[in-house]
C-alpha positions in Angstrom: 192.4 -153.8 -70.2 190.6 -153.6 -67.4 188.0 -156.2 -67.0 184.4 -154.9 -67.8 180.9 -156.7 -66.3 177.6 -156.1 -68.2 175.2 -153.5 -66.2 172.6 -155.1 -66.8 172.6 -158.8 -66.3 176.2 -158.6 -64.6 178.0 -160.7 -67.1 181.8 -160.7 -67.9 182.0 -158.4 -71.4 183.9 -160.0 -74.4 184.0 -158.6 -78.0 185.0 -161.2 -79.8 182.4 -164.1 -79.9 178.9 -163.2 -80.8 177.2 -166.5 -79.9 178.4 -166.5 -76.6 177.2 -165.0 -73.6 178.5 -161.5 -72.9 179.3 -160.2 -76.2 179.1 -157.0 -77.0 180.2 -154.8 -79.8 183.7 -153.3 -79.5 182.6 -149.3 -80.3 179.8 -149.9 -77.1 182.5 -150.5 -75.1 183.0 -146.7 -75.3 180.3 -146.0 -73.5 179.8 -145.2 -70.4 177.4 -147.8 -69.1 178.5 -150.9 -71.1 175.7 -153.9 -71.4 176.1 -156.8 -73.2 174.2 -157.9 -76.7 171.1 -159.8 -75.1 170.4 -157.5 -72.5 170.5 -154.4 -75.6 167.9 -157.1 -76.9 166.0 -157.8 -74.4 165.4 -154.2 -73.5 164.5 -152.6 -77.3 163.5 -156.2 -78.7 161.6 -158.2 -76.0 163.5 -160.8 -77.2 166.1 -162.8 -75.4 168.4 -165.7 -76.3 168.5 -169.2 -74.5 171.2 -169.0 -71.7 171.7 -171.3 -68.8 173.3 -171.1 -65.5 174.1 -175.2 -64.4 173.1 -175.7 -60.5 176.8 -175.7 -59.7 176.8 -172.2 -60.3 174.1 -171.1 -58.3 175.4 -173.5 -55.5 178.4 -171.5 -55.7 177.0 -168.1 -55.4 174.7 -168.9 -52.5 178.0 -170.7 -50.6 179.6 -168.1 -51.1 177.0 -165.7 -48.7 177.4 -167.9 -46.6 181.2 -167.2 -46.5 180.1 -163.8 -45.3 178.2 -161.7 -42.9 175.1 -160.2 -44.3 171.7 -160.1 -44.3 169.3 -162.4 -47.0 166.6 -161.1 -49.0 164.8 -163.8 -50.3 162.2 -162.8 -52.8 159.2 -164.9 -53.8 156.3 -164.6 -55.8 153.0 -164.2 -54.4 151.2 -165.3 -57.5 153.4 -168.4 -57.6 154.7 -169.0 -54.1 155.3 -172.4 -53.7 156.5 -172.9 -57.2 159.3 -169.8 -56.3 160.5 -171.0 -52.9 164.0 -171.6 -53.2 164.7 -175.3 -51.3 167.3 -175.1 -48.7 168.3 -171.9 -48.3 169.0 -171.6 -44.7 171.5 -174.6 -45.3 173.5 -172.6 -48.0 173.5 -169.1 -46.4 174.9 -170.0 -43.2 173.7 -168.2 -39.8 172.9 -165.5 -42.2 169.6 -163.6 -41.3 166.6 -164.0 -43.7 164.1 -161.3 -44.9 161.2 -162.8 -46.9 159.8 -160.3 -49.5 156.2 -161.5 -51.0 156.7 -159.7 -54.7 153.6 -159.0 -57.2 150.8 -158.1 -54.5 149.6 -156.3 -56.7 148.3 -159.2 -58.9 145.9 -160.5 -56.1 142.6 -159.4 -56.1 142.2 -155.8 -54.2 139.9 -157.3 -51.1 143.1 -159.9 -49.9 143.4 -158.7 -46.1 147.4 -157.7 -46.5 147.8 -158.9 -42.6 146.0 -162.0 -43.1 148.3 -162.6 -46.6 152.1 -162.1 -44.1 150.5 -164.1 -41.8 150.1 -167.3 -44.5 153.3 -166.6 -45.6 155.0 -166.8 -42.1 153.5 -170.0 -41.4 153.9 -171.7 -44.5 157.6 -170.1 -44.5 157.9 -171.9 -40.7 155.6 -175.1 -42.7 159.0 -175.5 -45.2 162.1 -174.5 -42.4 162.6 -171.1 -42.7 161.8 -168.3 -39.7 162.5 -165.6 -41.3 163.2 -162.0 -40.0 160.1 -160.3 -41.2 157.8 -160.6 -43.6 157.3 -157.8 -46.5 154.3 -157.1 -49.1 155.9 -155.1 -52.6 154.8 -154.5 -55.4 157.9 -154.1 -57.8 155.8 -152.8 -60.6 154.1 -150.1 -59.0 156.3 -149.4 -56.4 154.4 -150.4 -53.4 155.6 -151.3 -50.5 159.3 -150.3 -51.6 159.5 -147.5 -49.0 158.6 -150.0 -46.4 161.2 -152.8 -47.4 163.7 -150.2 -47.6 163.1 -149.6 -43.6 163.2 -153.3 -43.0 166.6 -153.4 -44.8 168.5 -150.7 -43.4 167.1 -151.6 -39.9 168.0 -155.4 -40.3 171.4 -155.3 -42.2 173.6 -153.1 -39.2 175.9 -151.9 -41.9 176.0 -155.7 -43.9 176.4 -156.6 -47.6 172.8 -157.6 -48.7 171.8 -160.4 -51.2 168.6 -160.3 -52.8 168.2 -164.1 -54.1 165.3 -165.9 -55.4 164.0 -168.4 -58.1 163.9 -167.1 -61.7 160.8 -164.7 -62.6 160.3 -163.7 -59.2 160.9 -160.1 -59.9 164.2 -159.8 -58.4 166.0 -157.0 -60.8 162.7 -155.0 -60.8 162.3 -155.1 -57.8 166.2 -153.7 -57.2 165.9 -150.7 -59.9 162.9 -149.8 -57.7 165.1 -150.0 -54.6 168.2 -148.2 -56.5 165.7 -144.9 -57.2 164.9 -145.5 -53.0 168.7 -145.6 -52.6 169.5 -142.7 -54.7 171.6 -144.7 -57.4 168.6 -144.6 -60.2 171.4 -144.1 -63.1 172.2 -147.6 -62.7 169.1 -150.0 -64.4 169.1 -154.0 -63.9 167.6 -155.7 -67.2 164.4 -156.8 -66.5 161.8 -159.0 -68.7 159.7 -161.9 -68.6 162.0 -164.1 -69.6 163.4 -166.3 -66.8 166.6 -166.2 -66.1 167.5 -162.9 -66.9 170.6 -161.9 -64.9 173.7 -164.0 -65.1 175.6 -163.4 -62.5 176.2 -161.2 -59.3 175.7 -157.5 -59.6 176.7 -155.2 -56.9 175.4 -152.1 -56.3 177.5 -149.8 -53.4 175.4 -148.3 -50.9 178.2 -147.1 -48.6 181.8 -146.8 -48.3 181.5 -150.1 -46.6 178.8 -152.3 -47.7 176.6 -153.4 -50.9 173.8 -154.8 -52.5 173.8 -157.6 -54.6 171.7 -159.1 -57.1 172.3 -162.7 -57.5 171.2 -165.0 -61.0 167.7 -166.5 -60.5 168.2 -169.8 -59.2 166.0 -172.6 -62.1 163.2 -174.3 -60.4 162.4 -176.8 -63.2 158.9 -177.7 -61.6 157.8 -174.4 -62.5 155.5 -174.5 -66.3 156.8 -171.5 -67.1 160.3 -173.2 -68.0 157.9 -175.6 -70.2 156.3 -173.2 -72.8 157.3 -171.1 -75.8 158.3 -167.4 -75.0 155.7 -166.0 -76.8 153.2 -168.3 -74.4 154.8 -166.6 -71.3 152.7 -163.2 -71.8 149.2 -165.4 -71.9 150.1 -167.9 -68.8 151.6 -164.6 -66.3 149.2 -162.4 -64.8 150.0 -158.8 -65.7 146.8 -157.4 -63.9 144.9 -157.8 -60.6 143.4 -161.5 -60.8 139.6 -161.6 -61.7 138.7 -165.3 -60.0 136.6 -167.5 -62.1 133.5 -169.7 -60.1 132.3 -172.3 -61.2 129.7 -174.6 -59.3 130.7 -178.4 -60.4 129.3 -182.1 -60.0 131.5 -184.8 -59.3 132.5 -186.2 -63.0 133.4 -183.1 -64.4 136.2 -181.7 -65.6 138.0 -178.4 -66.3 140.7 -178.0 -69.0 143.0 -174.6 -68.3 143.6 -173.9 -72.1 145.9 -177.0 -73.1 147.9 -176.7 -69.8 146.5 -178.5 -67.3 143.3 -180.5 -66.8 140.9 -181.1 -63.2 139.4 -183.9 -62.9 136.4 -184.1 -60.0 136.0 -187.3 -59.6 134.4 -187.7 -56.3 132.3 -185.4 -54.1 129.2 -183.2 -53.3 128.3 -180.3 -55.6 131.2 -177.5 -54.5 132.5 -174.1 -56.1 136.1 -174.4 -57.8 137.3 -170.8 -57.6 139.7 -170.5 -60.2 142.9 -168.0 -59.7 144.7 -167.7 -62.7 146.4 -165.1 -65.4 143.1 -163.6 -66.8 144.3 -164.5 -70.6 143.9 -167.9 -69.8 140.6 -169.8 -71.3 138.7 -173.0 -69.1 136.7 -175.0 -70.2 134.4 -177.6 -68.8 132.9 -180.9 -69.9 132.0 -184.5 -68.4 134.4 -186.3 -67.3 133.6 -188.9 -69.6 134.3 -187.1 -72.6 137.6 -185.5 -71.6 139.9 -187.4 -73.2 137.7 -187.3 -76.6 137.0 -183.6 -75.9 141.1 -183.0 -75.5 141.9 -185.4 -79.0 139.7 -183.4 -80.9 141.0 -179.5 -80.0 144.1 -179.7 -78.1 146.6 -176.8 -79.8 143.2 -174.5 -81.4 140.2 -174.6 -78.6 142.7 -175.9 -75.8 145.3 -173.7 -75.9 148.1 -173.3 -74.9 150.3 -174.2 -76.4 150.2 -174.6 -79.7 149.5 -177.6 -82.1 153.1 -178.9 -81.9 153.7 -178.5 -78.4 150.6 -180.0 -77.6 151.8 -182.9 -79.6 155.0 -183.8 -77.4 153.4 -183.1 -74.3 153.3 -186.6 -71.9 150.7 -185.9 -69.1 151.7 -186.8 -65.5 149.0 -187.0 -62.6 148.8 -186.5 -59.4 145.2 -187.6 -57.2 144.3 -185.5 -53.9 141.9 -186.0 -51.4 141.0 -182.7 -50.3 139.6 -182.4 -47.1 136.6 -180.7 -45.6 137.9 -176.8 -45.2 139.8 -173.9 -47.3 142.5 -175.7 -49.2 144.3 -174.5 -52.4 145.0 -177.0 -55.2 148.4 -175.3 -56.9 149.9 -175.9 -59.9 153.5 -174.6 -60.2 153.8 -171.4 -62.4 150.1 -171.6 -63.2 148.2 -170.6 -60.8 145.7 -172.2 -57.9 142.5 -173.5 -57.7 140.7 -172.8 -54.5 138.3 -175.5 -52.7 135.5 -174.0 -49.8 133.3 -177.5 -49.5 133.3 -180.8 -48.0 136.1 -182.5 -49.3 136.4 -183.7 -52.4 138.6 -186.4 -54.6 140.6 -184.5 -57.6 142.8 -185.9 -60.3 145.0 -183.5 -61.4 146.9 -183.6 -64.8 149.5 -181.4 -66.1 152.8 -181.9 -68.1 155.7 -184.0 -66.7 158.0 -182.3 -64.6 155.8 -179.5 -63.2 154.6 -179.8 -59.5 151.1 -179.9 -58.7 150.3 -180.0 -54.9 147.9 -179.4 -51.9 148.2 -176.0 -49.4 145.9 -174.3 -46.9 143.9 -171.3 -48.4 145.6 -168.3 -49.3 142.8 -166.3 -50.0 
């Protein structure tokens, strides 16, 4: 029998063991679009089971663009960007060309200047090695920009394959049924959640008797706190609507817990506005520094939340200190968000669970 890949995740199909990835049930495989058991899941459940891709898979699929002539897509997410950049990837694509899509614009708040946004990302792109071809703002979910990236692609691929790569949760798959409808191939439909991780392997997509598109896995970026938190916690920590920033005026010796996640400590400094840009589900609150750790005993897992009581248990706190200079510089926490300083400088202590990356940027906003 002919060998049968899952449309939605792009998965090898098998029938006969349920527990592993790519099972689906014999009679579906009558159908004429066949997808495997956790993408049917994922798609009338919103629930998805644990599956995991080791790095020497993804190192294989991005070697193996670089095996070939096409051009790169490389999708990030605005919301998160330096949590989603994907390390190296000139190195593993070859003299490939690069096109760097900025996904989720429409999560930023509706005064960003859009010229001023591709203009950040192309230097901080340049800041961590790539030059990419151009820079493009989309909005997978509501479609904008799409018409615009679809001009940048056929004008910058000269009859290539593409490859649309990028970290996990970036939007990727969305992002491609939205292209498929601008490509004329809307009956095929990429699984798409919040989960990361959500394809599996490469899909292709033909756009011409001689070239395709491919969606490739999302590549793991363990720093990111999304990979730290229950499921259900994912819908309260990702933005699903424009960003409403929170202001707060603060005094050295305060600090600011973001629910259970992550606490800021300023230690040091003149009087300044933290401007807080995070998922709008997401509760702060303040006290004195010297109470923090009291404060954080008393109602981490209920108050300060999330996570949970149990999670908030096992978590072991890792800090990192920054002296922010006088300026517009973002303090980012990877997969939750940014906290943006205006003043004269300032000494923060930043805490947030080991293994997520916590770090220092110019402004974005």
């Amino acid at each position: 029998m002919m060998e049968l890949y899952c449309a939605g995740c792009g998965v090898a199909i098998q029938t006969e063991d349920k527990t592993s990835v790519g099972y689906a049930p014999p009679q579906s495989l009558e159908k004429e679009t066949v997808i495997c058991q956790r993408c049917y899941r994922i798609r009338h459940y919103n629930e998805a089971s644990t599956v995991t891709l080791g790095d020497d898979d993804f190192v294989r699929i991005l070697n193996g663009i670089g095996d070939t002539k096409a051009l790169v897509v490389q999708v990030v997410d605005i919301f998160d960007f330096n949590g989603s950049w994907l390390r190296g990837l000139p190195r593993f694509v070859g003299g490939n060309p690069i096109l760097l899509v900025g996904n989720k614009v429409d999560l930023l708040p509706k005064n960003v200047n859009r010229n001023r946004l591709i203009n950040w990302m192309r230097k901080s792109a340049a800041d961590l090695g790539l030059k990419p071809l151009d820079v493009v703002l989309v909005s997978a979910r509501k479609g904008e920009g799409v018409e615009r990236l679809v001009q940048a692609m056929n004008e910058y691929r000269k009859g290539r394959n593409i490859y649309v790569v990028g970290v996990t949760n970036v939007g990727k798959s969305s992002l491609i049924n939205r292209l498929l409808k601008q490509f004329g191939e809307s009956e095929m439909d990429i699984t798409t959640s919040q989960f990361p991780g959500t394809t599996l392997d490469v899909i292709e997509i033909p756009l011409d008797d001689k070239s395709s598109l491919y969606d490739t896995p999302g590549i793991v970026n363990r720093d990111q706190l999304v990979h730290k938190v229950a499921p259900q916690e994912l819908k309260i920590i990702m933005p699903d609507k424009p960003i409403k920033p929170k202001v707060y005026q603060l005094n050295a010796e305060q600090t600011m817990f973001i629910g259970g996640l992550a606490r800021i400590d300023f230690v040091k400094g003149e009087r300044q506005p933290f401007v807080f840009y995070l998922s709008n589900h997401l509760n702060i609150h303040r006290t004195k520094l010297a109470n923090a750790d009291e404060l954080y005993a008393k109602h981490k897992g209920e108050m300060l939340a999330p996570p949970g009581p149990d999670a908030a248990e096992a978590i072991v706190w890792e800090k990192f200190t920054f002296k922010v200079p006088s300026g517009k510089y973002d303090i980012v926490i990877s997969g939750l968000g940014w906290i943006a300083m205006h003043g004269k400088g300032a000494n923060v202590e930043v805490h947030v669970p080991k293994g997520v990356a916590a770090g220092l940027r110019p402004s974005l906003i």
